[in-house]
PDB file of N, CA, C and O in Angstrom:
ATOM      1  N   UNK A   1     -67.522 149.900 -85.136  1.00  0.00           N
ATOM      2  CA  UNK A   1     -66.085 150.006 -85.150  1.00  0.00           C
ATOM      3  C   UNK A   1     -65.503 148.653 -84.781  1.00  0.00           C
ATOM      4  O   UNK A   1     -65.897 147.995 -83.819  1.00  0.00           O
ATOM      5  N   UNK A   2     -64.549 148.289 -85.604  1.00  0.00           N
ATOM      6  CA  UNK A   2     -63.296 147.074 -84.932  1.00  0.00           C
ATOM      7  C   UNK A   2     -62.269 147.607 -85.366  1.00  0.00           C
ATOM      8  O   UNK A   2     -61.955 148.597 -86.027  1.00  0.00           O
ATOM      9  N   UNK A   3     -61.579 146.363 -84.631  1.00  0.00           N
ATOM     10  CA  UNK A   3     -60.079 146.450 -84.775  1.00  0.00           C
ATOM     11  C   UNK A   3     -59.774 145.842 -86.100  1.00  0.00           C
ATOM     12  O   UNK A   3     -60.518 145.044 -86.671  1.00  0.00           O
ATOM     13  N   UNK A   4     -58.612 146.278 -86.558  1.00  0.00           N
ATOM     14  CA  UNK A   4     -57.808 145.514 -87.809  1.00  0.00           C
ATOM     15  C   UNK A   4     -56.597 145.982 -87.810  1.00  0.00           C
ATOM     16  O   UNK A   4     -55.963 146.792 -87.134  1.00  0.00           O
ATOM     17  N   UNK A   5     -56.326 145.052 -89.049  1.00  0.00           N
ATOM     18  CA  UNK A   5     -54.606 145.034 -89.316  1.00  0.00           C
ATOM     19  C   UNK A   5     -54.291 145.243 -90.573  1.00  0.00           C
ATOM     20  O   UNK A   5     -54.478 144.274 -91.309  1.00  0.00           O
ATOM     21  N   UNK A   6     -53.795 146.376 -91.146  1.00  0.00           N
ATOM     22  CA  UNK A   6     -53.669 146.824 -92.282  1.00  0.00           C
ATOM     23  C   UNK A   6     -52.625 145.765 -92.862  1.00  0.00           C
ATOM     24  O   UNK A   6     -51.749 145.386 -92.085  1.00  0.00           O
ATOM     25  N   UNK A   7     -52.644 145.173 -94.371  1.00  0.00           N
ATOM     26  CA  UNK A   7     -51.577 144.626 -94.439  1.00  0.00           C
ATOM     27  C   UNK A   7     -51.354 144.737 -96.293  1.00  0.00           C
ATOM     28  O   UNK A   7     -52.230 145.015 -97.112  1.00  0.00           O
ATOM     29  N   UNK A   8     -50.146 144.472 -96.514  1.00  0.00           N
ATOM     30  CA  UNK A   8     -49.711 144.920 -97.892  1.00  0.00           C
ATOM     31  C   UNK A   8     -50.000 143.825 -98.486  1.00  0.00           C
ATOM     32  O   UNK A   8     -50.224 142.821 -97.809  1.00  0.00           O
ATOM     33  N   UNK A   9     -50.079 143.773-100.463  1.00  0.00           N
ATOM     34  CA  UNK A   9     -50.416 143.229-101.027  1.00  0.00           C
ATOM     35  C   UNK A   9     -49.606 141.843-100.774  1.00  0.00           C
ATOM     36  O   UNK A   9     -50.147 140.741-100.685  1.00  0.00           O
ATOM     37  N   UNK A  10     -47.890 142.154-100.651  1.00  0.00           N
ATOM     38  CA  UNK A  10     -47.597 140.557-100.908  1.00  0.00           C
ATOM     39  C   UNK A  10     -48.370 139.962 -98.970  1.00  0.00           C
ATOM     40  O   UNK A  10     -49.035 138.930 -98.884  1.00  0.00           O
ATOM     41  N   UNK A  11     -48.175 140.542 -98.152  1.00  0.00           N
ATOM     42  CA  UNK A  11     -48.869 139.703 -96.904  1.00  0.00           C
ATOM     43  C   UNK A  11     -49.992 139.487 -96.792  1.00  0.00           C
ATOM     44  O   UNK A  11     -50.391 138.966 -95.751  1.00  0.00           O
ATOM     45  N   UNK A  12     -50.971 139.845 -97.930  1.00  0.00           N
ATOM     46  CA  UNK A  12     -52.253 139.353 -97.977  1.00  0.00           C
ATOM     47  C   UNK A  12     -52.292 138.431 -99.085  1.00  0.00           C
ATOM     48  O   UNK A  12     -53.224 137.626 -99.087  1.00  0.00           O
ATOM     49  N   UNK A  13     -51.639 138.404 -99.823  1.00  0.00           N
ATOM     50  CA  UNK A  13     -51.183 137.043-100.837  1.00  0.00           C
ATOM     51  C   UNK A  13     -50.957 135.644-100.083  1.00  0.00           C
ATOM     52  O   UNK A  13     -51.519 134.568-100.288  1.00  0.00           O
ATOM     53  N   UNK A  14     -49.736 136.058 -98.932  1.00  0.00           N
ATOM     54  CA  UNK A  14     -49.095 134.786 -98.530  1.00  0.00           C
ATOM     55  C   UNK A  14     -50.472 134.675 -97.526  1.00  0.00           C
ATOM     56  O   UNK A  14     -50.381 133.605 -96.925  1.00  0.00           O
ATOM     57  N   UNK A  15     -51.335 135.178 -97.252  1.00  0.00           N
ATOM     58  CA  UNK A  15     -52.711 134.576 -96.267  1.00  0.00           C
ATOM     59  C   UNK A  15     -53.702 133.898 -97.240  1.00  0.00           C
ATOM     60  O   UNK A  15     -54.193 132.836 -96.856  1.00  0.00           O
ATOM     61  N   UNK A  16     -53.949 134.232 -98.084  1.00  0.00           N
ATOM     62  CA  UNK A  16     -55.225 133.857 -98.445  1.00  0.00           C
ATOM     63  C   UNK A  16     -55.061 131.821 -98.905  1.00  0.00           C
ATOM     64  O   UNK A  16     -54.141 131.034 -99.126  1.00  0.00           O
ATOM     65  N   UNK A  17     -56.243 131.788 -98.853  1.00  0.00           N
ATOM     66  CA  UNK A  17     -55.533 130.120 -98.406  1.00  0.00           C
ATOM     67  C   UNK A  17     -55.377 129.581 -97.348  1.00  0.00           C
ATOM     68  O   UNK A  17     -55.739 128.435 -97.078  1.00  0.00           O
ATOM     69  N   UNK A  18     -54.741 130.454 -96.523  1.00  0.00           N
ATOM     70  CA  UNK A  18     -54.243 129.328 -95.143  1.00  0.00           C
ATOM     71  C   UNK A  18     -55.121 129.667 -94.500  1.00  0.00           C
ATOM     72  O   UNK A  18     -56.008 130.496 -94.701  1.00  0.00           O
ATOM     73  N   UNK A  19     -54.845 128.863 -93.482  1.00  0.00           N
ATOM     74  CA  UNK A  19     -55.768 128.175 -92.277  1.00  0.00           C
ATOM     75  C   UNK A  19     -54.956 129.251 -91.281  1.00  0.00           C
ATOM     76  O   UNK A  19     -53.767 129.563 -91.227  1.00  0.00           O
ATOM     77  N   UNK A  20     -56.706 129.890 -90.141  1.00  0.00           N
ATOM     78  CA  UNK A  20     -56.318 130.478 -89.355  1.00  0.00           C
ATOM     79  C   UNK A  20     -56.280 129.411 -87.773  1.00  0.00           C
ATOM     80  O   UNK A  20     -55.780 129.676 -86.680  1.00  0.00           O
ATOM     81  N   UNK A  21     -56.910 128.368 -88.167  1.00  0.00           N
ATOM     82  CA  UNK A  21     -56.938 127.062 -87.476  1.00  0.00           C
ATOM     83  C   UNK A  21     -57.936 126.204 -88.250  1.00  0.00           C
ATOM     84  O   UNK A  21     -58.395 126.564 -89.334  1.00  0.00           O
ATOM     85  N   UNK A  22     -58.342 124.736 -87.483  1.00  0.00           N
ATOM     86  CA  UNK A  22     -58.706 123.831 -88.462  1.00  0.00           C
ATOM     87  C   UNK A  22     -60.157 124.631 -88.924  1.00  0.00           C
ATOM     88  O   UNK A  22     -60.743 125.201 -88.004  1.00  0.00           O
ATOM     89  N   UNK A  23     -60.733 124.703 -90.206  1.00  0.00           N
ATOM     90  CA  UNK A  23     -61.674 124.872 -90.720  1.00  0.00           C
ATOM     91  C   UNK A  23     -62.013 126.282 -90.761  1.00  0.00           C
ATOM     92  O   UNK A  23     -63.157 126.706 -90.926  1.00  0.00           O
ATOM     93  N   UNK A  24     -60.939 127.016 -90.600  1.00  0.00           N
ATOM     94  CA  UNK A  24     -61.247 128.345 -90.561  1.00  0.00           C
ATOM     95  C   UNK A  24     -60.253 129.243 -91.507  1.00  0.00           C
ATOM     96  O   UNK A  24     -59.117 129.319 -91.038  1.00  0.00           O
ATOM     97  N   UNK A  25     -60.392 129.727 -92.369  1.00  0.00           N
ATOM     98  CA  UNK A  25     -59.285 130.480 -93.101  1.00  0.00           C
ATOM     99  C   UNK A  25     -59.616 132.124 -93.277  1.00  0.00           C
ATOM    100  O   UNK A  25     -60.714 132.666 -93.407  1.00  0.00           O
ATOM    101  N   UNK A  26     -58.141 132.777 -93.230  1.00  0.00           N
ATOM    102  CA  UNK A  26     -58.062 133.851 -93.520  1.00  0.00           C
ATOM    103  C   UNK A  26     -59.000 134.506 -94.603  1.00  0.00           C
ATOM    104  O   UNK A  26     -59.285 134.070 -95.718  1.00  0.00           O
ATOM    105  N   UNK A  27     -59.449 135.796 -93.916  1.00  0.00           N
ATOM    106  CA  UNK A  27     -60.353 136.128 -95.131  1.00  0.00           C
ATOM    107  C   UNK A  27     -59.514 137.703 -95.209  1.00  0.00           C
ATOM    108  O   UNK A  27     -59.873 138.462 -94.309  1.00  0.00           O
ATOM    109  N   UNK A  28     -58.510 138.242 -96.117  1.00  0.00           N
ATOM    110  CA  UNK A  28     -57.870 139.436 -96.024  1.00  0.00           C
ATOM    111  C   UNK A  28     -58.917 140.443 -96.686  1.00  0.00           C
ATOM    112  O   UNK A  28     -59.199 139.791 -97.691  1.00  0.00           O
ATOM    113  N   UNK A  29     -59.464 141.288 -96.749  1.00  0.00           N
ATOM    114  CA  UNK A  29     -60.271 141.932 -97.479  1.00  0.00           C
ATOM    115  C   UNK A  29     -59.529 143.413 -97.656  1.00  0.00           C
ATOM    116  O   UNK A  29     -58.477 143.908 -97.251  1.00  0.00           O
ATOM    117  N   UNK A  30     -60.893 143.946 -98.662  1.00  0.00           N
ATOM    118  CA  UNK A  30     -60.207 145.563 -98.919  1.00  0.00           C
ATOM    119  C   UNK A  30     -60.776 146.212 -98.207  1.00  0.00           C
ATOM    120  O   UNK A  30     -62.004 146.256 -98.269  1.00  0.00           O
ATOM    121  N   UNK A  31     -60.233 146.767 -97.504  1.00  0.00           N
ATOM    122  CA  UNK A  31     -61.216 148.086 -96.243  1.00  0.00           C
ATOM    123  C   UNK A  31     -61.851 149.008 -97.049  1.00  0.00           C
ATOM    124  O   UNK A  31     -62.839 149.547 -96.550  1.00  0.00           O
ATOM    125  N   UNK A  32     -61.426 149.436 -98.558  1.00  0.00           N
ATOM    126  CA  UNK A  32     -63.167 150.530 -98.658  1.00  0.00           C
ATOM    127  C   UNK A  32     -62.456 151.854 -98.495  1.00  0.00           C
ATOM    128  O   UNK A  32     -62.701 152.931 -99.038  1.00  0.00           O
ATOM    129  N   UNK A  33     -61.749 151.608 -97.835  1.00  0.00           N
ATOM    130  CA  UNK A  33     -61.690 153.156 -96.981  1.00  0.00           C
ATOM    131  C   UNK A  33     -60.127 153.372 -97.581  1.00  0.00           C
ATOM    132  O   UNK A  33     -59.749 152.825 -98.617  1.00  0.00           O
ATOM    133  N   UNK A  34     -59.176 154.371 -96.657  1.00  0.00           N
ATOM    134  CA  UNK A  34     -57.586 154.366 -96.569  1.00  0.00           C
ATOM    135  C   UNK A  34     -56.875 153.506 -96.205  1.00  0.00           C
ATOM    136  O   UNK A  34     -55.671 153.757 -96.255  1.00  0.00           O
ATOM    137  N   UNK A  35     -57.281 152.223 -95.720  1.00  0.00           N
ATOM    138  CA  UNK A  35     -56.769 151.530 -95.425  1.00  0.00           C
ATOM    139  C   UNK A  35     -56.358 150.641 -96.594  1.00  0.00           C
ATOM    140  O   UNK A  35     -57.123 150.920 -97.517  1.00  0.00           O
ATOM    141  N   UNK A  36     -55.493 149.694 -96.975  1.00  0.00           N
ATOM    142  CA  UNK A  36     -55.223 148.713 -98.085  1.00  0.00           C
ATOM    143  C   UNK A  36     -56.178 147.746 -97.456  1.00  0.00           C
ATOM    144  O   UNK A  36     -57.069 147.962 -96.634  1.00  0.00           O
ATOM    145  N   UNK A  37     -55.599 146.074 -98.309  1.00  0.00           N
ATOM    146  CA  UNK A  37     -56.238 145.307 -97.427  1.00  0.00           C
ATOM    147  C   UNK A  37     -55.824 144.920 -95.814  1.00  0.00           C
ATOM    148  O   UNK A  37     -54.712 145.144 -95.335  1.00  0.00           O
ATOM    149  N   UNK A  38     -57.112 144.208 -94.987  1.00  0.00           N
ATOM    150  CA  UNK A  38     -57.166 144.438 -93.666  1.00  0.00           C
ATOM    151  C   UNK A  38     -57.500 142.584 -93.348  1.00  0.00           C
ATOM    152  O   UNK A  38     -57.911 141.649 -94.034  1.00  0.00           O
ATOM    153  N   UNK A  39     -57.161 142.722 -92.276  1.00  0.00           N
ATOM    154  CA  UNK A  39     -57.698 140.964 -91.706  1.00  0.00           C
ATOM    155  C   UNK A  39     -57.797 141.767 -90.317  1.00  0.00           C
ATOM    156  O   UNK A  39     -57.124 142.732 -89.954  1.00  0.00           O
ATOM    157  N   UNK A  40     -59.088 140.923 -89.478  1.00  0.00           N
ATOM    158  CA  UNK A  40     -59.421 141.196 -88.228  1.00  0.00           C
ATOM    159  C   UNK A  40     -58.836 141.056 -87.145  1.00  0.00           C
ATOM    160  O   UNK A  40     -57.805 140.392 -87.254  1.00  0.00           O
ATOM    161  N   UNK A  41     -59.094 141.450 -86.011  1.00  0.00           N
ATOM    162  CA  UNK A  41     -58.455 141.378 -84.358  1.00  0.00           C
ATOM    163  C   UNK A  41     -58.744 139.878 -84.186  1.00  0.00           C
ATOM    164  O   UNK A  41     -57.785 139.364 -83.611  1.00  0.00           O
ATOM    165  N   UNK A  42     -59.747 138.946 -84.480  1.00  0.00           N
ATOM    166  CA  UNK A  42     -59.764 137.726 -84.306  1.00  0.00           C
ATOM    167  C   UNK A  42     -59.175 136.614 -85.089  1.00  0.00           C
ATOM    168  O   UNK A  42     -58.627 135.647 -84.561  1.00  0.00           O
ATOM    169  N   UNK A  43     -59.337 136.822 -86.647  1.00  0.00           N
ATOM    170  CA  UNK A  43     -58.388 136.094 -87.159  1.00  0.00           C
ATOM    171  C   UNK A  43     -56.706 136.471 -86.133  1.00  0.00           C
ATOM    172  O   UNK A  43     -56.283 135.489 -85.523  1.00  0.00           O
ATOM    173  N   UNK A  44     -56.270 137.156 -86.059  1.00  0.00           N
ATOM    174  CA  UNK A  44     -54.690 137.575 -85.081  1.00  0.00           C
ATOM    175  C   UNK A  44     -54.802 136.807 -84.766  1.00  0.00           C
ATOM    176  O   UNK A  44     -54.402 135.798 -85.346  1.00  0.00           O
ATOM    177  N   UNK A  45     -55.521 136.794 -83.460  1.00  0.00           N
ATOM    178  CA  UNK A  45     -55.894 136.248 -81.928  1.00  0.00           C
ATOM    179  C   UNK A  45     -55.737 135.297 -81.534  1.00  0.00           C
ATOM    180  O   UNK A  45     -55.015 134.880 -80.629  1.00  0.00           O
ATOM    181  N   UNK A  46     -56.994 134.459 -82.755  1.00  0.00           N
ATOM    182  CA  UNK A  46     -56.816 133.025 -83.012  1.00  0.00           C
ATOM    183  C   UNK A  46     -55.915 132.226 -83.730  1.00  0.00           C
ATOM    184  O   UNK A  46     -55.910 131.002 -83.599  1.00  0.00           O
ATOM    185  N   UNK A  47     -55.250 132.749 -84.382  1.00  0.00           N
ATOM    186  CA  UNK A  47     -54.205 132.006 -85.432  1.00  0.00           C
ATOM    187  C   UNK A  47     -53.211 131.373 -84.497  1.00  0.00           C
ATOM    188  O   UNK A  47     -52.483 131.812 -83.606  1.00  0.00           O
ATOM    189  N   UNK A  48     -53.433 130.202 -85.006  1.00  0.00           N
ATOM    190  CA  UNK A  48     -52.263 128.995 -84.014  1.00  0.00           C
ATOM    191  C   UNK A  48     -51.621 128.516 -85.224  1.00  0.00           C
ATOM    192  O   UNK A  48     -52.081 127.389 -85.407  1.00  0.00           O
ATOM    193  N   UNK A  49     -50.716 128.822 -86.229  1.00  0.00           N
ATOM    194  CA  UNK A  49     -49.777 128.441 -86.747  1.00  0.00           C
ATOM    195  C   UNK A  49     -48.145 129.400 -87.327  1.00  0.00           C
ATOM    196  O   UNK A  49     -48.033 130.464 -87.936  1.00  0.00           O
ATOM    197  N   UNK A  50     -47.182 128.506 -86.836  1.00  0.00           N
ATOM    198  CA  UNK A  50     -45.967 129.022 -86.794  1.00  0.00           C
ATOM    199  C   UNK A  50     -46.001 130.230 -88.163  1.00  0.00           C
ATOM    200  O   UNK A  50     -45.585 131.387 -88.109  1.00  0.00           O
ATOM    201  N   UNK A  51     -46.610 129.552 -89.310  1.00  0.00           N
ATOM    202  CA  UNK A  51     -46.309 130.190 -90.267  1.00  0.00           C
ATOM    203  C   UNK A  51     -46.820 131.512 -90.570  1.00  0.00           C
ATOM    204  O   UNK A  51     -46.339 132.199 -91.471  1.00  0.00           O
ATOM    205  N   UNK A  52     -47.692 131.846 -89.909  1.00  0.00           N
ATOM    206  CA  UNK A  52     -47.908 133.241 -89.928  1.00  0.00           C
ATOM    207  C   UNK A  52     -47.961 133.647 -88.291  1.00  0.00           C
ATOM    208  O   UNK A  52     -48.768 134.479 -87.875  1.00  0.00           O
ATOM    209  N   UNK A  53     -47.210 133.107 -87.611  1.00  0.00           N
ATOM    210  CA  UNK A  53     -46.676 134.143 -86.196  1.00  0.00           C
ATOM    211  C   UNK A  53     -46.382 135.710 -86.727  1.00  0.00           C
ATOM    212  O   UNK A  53     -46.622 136.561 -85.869  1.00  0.00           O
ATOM    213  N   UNK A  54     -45.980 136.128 -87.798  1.00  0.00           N
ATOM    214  CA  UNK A  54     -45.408 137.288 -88.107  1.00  0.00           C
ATOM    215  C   UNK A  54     -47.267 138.418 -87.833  1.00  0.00           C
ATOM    216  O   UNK A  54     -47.423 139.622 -87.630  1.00  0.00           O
ATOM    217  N   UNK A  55     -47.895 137.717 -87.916  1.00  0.00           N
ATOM    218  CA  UNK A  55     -49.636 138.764 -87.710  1.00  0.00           C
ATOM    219  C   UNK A  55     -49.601 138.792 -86.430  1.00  0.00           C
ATOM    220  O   UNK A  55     -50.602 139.432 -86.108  1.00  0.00           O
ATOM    221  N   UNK A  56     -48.915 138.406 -85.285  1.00  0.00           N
ATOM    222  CA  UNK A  56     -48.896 138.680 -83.782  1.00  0.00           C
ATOM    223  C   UNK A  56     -48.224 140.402 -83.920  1.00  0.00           C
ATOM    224  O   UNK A  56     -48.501 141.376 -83.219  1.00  0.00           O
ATOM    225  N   UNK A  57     -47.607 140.336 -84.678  1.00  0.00           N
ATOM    226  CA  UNK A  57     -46.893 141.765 -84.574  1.00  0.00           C
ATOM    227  C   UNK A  57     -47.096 142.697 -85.365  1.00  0.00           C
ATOM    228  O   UNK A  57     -46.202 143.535 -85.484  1.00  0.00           O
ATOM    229  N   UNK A  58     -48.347 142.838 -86.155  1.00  0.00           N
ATOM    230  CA  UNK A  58     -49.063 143.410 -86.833  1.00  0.00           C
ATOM    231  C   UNK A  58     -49.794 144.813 -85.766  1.00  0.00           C
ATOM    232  O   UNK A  58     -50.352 144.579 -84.694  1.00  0.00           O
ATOM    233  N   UNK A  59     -49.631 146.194 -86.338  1.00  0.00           N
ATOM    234  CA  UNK A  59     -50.468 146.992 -85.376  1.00  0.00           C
ATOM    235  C   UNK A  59     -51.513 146.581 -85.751  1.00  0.00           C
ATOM    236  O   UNK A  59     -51.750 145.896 -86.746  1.00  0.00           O
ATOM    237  N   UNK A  60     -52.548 147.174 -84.584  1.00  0.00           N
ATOM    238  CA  UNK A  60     -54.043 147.242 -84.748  1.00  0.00           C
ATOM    239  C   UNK A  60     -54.359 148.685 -85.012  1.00  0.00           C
ATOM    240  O   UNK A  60     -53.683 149.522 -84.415  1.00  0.00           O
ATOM    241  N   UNK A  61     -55.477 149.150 -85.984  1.00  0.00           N
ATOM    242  CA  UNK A  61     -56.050 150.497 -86.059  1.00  0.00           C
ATOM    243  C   UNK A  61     -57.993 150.261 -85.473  1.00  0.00           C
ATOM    244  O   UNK A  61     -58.428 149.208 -85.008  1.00  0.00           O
ATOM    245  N   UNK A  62     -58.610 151.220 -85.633  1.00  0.00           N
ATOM    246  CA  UNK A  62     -59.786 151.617 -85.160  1.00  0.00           C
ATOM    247  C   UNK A  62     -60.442 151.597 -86.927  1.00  0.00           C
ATOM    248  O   UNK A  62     -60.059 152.438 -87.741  1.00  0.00           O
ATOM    249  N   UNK A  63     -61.456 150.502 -87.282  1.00  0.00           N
ATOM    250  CA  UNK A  63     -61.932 150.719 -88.736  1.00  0.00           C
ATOM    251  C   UNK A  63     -63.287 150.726 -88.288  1.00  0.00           C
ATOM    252  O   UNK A  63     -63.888 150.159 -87.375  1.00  0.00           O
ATOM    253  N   UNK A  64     -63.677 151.735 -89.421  1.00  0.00           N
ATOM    254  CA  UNK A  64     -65.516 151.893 -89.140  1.00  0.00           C
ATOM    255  C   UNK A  64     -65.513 151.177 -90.790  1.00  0.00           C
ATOM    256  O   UNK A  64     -64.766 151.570 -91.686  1.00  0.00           O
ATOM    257  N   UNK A  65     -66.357 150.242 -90.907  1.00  0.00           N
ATOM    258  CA  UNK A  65     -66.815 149.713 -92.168  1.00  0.00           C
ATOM    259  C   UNK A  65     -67.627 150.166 -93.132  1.00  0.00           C
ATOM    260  O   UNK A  65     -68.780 149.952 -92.755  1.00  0.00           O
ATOM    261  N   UNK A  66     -67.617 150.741 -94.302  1.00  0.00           N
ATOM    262  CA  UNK A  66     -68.795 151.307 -94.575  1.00  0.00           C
ATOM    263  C   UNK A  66     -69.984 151.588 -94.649  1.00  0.00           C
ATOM    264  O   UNK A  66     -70.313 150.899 -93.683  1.00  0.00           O
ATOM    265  N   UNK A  67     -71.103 152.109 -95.050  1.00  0.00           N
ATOM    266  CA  UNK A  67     -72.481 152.440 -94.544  1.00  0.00           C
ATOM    267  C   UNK A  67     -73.086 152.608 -95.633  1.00  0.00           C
ATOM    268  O   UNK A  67     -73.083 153.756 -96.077  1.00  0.00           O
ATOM    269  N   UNK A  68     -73.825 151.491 -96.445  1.00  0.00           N
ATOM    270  CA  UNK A  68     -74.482 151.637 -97.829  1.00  0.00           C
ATOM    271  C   UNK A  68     -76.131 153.151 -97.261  1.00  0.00           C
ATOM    272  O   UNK A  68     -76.537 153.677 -96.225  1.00  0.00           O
ATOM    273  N   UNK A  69     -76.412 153.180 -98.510  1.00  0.00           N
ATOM    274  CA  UNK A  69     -77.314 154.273 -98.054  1.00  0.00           C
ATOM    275  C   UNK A  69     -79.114 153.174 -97.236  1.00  0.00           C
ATOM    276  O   UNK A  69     -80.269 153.559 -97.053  1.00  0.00           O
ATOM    277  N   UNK A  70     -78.661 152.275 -97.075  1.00  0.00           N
ATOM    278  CA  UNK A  70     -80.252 151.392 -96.744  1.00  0.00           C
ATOM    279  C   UNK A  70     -79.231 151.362 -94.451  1.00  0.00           C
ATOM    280  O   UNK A  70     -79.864 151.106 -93.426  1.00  0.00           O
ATOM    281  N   UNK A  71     -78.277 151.581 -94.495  1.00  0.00           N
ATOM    282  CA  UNK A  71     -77.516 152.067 -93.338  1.00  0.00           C
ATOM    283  C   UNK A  71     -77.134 150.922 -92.930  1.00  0.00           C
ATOM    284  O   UNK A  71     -77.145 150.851 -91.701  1.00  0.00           O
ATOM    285  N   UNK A  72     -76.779 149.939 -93.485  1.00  0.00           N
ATOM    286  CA  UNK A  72     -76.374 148.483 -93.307  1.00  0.00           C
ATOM    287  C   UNK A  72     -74.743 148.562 -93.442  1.00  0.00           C
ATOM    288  O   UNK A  72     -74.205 149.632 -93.723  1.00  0.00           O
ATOM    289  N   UNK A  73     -74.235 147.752 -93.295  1.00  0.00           N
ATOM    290  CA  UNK A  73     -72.924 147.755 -93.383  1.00  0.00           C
ATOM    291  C   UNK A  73     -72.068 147.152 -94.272  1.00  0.00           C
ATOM    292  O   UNK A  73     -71.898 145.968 -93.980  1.00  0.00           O
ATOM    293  N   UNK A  74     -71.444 147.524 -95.278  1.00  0.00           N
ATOM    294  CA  UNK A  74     -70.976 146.361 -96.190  1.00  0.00           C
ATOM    295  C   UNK A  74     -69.579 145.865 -95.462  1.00  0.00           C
ATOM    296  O   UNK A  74     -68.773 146.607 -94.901  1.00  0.00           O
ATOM    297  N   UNK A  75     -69.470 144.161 -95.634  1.00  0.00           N
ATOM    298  CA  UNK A  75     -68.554 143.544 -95.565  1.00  0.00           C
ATOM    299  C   UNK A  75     -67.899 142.840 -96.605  1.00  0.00           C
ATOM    300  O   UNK A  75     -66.879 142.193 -96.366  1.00  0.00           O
TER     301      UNK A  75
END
């Protein structure tokens, strides 16, 4: 289980690309599940730029990731 942040198509548009700090960029993915796409409790956390301050105020939910049948986890 982690945390995530559900987020809609155009706010996973305006992420992909940017920098969650130097050398590190947003990775928005599709949760798989009910969720749309999701970005993690650490991308949040860590993000030090003005331009996406708006993911500080993003809820967090409880995501279990899926479970291929070899019981591994896809990411």
């Amino acid at each position: 289980m982690e945390l995530v942040a559900a987020l809609t198509i155009n706010e996973k548009d305006s992420l992909v690309g940017q920098l969650v700090q130097p050398d590190w960029y947003f990775n928005p993915r599709l949760s798989g599940d009910t969720l749309p796409w999701i970005i993690s409790e650490q991308e949040i956390n860590a993000s030090i730029y003005p331009d996406h301050i708006w993911i500080k105020d993003l809820t967090l939910v409880e995501y279990n990731p899926p479970v291929n049948p070899s019981g591994s986890t896809i990411n």
